[in-house]
N, C-alpha and C positions, 0 to 999 in steps of 0.2 A: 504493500500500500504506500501510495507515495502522500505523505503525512502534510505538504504543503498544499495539495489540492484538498484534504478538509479543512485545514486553513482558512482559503480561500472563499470555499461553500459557506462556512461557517460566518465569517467577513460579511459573505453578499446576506446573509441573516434565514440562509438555509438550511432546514434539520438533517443530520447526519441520519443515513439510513441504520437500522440494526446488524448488517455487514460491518459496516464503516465504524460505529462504535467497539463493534467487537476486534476487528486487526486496530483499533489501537489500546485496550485491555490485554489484549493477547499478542503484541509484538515483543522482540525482544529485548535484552539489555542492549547488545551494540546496537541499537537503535533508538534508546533510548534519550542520545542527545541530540536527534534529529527530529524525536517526537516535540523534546521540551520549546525546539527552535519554532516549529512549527504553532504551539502555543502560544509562547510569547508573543508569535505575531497577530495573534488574536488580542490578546492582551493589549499591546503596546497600542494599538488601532482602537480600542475601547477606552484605556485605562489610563494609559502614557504610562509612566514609569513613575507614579504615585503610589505611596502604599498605607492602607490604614490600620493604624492600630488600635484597639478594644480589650480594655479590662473587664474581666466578670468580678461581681463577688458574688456569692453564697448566702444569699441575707435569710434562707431560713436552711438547716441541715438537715438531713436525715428524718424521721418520723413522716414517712410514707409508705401511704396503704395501699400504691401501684405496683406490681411486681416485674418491672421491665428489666430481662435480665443479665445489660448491659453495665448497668446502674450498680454504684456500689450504696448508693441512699435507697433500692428496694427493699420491700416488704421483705424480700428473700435472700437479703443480703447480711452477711458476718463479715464486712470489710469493719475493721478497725478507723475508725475516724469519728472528729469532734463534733457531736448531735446537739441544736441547739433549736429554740423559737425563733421566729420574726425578730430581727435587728432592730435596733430603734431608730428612729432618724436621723439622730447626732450621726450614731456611725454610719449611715448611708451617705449622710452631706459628707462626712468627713471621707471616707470612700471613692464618691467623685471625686474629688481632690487630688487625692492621690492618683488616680489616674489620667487626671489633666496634665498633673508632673509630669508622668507618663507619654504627654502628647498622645493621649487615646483620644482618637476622634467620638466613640462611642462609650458610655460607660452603661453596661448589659446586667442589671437586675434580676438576678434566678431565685425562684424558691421553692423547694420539692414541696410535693402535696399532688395530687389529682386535679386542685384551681384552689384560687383564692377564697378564703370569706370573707363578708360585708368589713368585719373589725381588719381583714388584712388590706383589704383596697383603699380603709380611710384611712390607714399607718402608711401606706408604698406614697396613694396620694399627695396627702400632706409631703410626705419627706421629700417629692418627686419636685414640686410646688417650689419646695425653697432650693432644690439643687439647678433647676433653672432660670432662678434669681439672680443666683449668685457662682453659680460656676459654668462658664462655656464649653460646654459640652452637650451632646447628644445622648441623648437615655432611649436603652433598648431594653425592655422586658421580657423575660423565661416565666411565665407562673402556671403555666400547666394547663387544663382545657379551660376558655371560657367562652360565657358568650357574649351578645351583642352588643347591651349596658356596659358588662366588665368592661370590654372594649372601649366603649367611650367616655367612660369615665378616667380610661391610663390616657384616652388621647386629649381630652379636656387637661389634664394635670400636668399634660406638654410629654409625655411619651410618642417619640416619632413613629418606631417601629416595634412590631409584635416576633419577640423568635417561638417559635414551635413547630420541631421538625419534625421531617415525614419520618427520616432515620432509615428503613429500607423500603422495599416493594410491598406493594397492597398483598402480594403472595405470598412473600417471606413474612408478612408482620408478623402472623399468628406465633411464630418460632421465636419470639423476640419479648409478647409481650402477650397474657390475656386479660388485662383488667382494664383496657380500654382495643380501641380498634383503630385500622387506619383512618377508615371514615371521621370518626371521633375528631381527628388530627384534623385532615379536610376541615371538618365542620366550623374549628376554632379557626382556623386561616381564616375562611369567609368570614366569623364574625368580623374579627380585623380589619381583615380589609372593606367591608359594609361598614365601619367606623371612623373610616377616613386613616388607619395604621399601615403604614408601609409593612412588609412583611418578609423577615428574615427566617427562611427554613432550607435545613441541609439534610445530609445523612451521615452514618457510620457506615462504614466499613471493616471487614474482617469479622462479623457477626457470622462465618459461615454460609453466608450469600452466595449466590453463583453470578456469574458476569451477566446471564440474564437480568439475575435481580439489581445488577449496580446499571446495568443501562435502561432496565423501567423506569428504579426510584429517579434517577438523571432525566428523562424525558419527562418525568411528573413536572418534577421540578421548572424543567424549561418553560411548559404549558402555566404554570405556577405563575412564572415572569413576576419572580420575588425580587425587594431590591438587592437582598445578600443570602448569599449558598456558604453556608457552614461548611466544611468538609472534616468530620473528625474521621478518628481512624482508634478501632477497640482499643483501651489501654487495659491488658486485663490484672484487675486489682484482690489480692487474695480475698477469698470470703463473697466473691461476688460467683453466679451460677455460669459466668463466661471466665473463670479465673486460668482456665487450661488451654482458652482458645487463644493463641497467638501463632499467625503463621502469615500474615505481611511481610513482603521484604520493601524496604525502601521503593525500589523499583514500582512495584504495585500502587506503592500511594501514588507516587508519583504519577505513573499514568493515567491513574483516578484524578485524579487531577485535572490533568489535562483535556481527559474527553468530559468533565463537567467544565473547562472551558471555553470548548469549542461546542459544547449543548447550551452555553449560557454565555453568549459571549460578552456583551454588553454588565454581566453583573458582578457586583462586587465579591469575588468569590475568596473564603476563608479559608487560609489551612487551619482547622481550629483542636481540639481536643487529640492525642496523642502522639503529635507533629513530633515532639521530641524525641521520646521512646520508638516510634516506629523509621522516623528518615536522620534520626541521630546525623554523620558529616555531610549530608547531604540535605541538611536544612535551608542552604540558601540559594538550594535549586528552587524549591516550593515558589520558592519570588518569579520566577517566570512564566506559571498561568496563573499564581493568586495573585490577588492587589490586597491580600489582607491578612492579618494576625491577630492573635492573643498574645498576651504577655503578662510575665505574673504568676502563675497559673490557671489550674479550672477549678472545677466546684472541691473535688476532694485530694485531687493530684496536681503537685509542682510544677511547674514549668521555666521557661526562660524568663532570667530578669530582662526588664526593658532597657536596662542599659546596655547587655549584651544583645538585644535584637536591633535596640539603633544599629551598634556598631556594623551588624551581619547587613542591615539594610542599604547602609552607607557603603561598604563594601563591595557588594553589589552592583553600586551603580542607580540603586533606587531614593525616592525622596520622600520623607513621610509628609503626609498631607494631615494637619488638625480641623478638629471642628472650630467654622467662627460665623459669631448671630451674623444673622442677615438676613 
């Protein structure tokens, strides 16, 4: 497959067929720097050579009764880590803050649970209220299914974007998770975006999926026409019911990657959740179809500090782009 002509199709804003997605999932390593070239130039045509970066915090931990068995905060999870209630709002403003240091264009509000309650939306609200008073930045919220009110009450209190991802194929979910559905998923996107919420949803990979399933949930997504694709990648955390599934090589993210660039070419697309553990020296390939990062870590696992991903980004050749009112 000659990886410049999807390029190209992808450029003129044409969907890659399920051939075309598959030779670039399934080509090989020596080729794998002709695939990333061919990306980039999707990228660079969309993106320029900007890159954004996004702090999460974890503002409520653990104590959920969904069993999605990725997750080391499930129902059915024995991962070791610090279980706590809803944050208060000092430490949300103070939060944001810290991630302005950061230069995050986005600061991404998660809290396990199945959705919010009334007392949690007047606590995210308010604290939401004064973090775009007084800090320039962008707030994206994680809070798990809601609907249409939920919805407009995060967009009233200045939340730009809704994340909630698909995570895999409408086929594969059932093997991933049964205490909600994919529809479920679906359902809360639409409320979102019926609420005027931009909408940020990805997937995982390495859950045991087949290339089928990473070129479904990838053409969902495209149809989606989210403004930001997530791309994590399993980190498996002991105690969790995926703690034995690890068999990613760099290489796979990477190409994962890539054909979620040229499925979405125009979107802000993240290497998000297990970028480090899975493409370890090979992390500042990822900058050639993503325009985007986390930094800091995720909700229960470490990641890069932001001073070592400037540096990776500067190296590169890339520029980070901030959030500013306007």
């Amino acid at each position: 497959m000659n990886f410049d002509t999807l390029a190209k199709k992808s450029i003129a804003g044409l969907e890659l067929d399920r051939q075309e997605c598959k030779s670039v999932l399934e080509s090989c390593d020596a080729d794998l720097m002709d695939l990333l070239a061919a990306a980039f130039r999707v990228r660079r045509r969309f993106c320029g050579m900007k890159v954004h970066i996004h702090v999460l915090t974890n503002a409520r931990s653990g104590l959920c009764p969904e069993d999605c068995n990725y997750c080391s905060q499930s129902v059915n999870s024995n991962a070791d880590f610090d279980k706590y209630p809803l944050i208060d709002r000092e430490a949300l403003v103070a939060g944001a803050q810290r991630a302005k240091e950061a230069k995050a264009r986005r600061f991404c509000i998660v809290t396990s649970g199945r959705g919010p309650s009334a007392r949690d939306l007047d606590q995210l609200t308010d604290a939401i209220r004064e973090i775009k008073e007084t800090v320039d930045i962008g707030i994206c919220c994680s809070l798990g299914l809601l609907d249409g009110d939920q919805a407009r009450r995060l967009r009233e209190a200045g939340v730009e974007q809704l994340n909630h991802n698909l995570n895999t194929s409408e086929r594969f979910y059932p093997e991933i998770c049964s205490t909600h559905t994919f529809q479920d998923r679906l359902d809360t996107l639409e409320a979102a975006r019926g609420a005027g919420l931009k909408l940020c949803t990805g997937a995982i990979f390495g859950q045991g999926e087949t290339h089928d399933d990473i070129i479904d949930v990838s053409l969902a997504l495209r149809r989606l026409d989210p403004q930001s694709v997530p791309v994590n990648f399993l980190h498996p955390i002991p105690g969790t019911l995926f703690e034995q599934v690890n068999y990613l090589t760099p290489g796979d993210c990477l190409r994962s990657l890539c054909l979620m660039r040229m499925l979405c070419p125009t979107q802000e697309i993240r290497v998000a959740g297990g970028r480090e553990y899975h493409l370890r020296q090979l992390q500042p390939l990822a900058l050639y179809p993503a325009n985007s990062l986390f930094v800091s870590g995720y909700l229960t696992t470490p990641g890069q500090g932001y001073q070592e991903a400037w540096q990776m980004i500067e190296d590169m050749g890339f520029e980070i782009e901030e959030h500013h009112r306007g």
